[in-house]
C-alpha positions in Angstrom: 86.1 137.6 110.6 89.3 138.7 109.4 90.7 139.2 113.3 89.4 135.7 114.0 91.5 133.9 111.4 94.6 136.0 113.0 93.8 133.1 115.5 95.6 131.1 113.1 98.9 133.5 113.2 99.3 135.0 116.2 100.6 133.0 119.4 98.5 131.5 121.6 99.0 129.9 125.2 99.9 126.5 125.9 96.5 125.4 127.4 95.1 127.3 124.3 93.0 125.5 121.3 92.1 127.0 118.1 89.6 125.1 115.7 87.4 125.7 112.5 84.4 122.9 111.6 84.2 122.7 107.5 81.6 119.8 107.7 81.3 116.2 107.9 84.3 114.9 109.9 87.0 118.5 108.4 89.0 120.3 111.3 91.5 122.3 110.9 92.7 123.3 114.3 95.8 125.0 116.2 97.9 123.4 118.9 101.1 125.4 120.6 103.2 126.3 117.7 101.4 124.3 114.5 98.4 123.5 112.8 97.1 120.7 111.5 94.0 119.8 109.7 92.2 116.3 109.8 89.6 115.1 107.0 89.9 118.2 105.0 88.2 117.2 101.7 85.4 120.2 102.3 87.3 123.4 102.5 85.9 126.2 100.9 88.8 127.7 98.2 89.3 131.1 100.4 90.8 129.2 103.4 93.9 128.9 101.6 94.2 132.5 101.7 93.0 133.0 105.0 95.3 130.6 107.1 98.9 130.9 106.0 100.0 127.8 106.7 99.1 123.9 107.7 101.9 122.2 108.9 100.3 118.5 108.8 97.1 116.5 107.5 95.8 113.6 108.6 93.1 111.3 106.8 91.7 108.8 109.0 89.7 107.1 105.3 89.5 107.6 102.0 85.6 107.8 101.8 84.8 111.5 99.1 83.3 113.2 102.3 86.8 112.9 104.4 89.4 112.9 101.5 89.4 114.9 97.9 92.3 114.5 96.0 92.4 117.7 94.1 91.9 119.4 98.0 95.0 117.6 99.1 97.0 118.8 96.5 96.2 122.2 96.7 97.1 121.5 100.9 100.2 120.3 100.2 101.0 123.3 97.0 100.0 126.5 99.0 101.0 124.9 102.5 103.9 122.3 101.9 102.2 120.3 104.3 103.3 117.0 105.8 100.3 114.5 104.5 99.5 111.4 107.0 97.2 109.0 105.9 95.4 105.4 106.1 97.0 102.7 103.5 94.0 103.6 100.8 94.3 107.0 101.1 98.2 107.0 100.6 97.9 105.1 97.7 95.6 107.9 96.0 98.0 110.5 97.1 101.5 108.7 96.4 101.8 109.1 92.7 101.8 113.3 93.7 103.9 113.6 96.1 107.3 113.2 97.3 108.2 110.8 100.0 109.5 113.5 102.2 106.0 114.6 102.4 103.7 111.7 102.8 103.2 109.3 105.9 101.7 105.8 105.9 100.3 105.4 109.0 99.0 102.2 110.3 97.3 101.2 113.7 99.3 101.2 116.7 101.9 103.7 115.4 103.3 106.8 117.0 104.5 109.6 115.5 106.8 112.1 117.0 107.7 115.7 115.7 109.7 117.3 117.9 107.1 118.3 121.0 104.0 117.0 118.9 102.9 113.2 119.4 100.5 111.9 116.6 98.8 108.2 117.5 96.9 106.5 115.5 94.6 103.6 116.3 91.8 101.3 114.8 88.0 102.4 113.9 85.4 100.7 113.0 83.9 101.2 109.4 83.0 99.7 106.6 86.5 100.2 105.2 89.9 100.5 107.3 90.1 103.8 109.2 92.4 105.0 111.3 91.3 107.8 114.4 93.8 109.8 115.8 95.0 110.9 119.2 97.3 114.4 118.8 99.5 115.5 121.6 101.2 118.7 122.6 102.3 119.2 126.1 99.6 118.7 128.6 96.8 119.2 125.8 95.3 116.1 123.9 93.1 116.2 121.5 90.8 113.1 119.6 89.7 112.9 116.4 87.2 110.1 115.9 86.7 110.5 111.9 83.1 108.6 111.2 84.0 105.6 113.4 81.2 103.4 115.4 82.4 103.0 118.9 85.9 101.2 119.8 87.1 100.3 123.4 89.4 104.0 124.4 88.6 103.1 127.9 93.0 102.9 128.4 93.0 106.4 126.9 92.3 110.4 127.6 91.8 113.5 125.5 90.9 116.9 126.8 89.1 117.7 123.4 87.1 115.4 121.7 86.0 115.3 118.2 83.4 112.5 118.1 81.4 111.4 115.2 77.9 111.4 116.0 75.8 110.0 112.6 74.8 110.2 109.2 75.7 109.7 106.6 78.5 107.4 108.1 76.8 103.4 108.6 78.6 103.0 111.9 78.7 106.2 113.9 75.6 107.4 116.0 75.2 109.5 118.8 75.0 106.2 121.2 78.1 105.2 119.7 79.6 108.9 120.0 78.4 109.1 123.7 80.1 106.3 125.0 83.5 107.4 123.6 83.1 110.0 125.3 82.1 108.2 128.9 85.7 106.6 127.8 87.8 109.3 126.9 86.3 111.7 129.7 87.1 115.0 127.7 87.0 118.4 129.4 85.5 119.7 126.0 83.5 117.5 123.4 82.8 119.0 119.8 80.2 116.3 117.8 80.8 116.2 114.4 79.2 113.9 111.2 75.8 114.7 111.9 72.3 116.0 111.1 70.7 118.0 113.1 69.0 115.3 114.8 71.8 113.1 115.8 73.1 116.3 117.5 70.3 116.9 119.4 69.9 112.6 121.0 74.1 112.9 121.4 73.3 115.7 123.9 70.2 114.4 125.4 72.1 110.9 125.9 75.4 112.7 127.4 72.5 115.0 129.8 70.6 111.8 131.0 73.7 109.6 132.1 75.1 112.9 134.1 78.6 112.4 132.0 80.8 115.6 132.5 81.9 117.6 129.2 81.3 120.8 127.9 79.6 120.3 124.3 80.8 122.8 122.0 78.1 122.1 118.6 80.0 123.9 115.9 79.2 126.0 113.3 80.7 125.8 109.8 83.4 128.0 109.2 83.3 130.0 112.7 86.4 130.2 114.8 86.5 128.9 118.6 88.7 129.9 121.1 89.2 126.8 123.7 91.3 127.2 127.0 91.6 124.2 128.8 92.1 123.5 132.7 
């Protein structure tokens, strides 16, 4: 295990993706030169020690299974991370931290660091949530938080993390499926789920013929993606 989380350290090529599942809706994945971890409220405690750094974290809600307060400290203590967040969930954080190193984002804004693009649009939830389209040179990557379906048709990823059910009241694997139709994603990884919700997402992207490659991920394992 210890020579995959050198994954994490080491460089990788630029049509290269690195990504760990922690459950629910929490990435952390690698991207050309940084790392970035979205909905990180379940990390286990010994993932501090095992990635060395996280250069920025998004929150696309402030529902307990995307966001933890006492988890986004310890993020921005051990990693000095940039923290970019949804109105609610920057108003939990902002009494912690310095300006310098927390983001409001709203819908419709772009963020630019150097070569990384971070856009964040609308969901739909029972609350306001923002989902979130990352860019590094030819390699984009969307994460769809526990949204129900909104129109991406206008946009493209070549990774998708898509939201397929419980315990979230508005994503399901029908509603997970058709981003996907929209988005048209080289690589699709369902998150937010039973067991169950996994198995009709597949069986719903199999009988409408709509080209990805699924990738169901196991909690704490590292993958390796290269894309075309």
């Amino acid at each position: 295990m210890r020579e995959e989380y050198e994954l994490f350290s080491r460089p990788i090529k630029e049509n290269e993706v690195v990504f760990m599942f922690f459950g629910y809706s929490s990435v952390v994945f690698r991207v050309g030169e940084y790392t970035i971890g979205v909905d990180i409220a379940s990390l286990p405690p010994e993932i501090f020690d095992k990635i060395s750094r996280v250069n920025f974290v998004l929150y696309t809600h402030s529902h307990s299974d995307h966001f933890n307060l006492d988890t986004a400290l310890k993020a921005y203590e051990r990693w000095v991370s940039v923290i970019m967040a949804e109105e609610n969930t920057h108003k939990e954080l902002y009494p912690y931290l310095p300006s310098s190193n927390l983001i409001k984002l709203k819908p419709r804004v772009k963020a630019r660091i150097r070569d990384l693009t971070i856009i964040a649009i609308e969901g739909k939830h029972v609350c306001p949530i923002l989902l979130y389209f990352i860019s590094y040179g030819k390699i984009t990557i969307f994460h769809g938080g526990d949204s129900g379906y909104v129109d991406l048709s206008k946009m493209r990823a070549n990774i998708a993390f898509v939201p397929v059910g419980y315990p979230s009241p508005t994503a399901s694997p029908e509603n997970a499926a058709r981003m996907v139709e929209d988005l048209e994603p080289e690589y699709t990884i369902p998150i937010h789920g039973r067991d169950i919700d996994f198995r009709d997402f597949k069986r719903i992207i199999e009988e409408r013929g709509i080209k990805t490659k699924i990738i169901e991920p196991t909690i704490g394992k590292v993958y390796l993606i290269e894309v075309s």
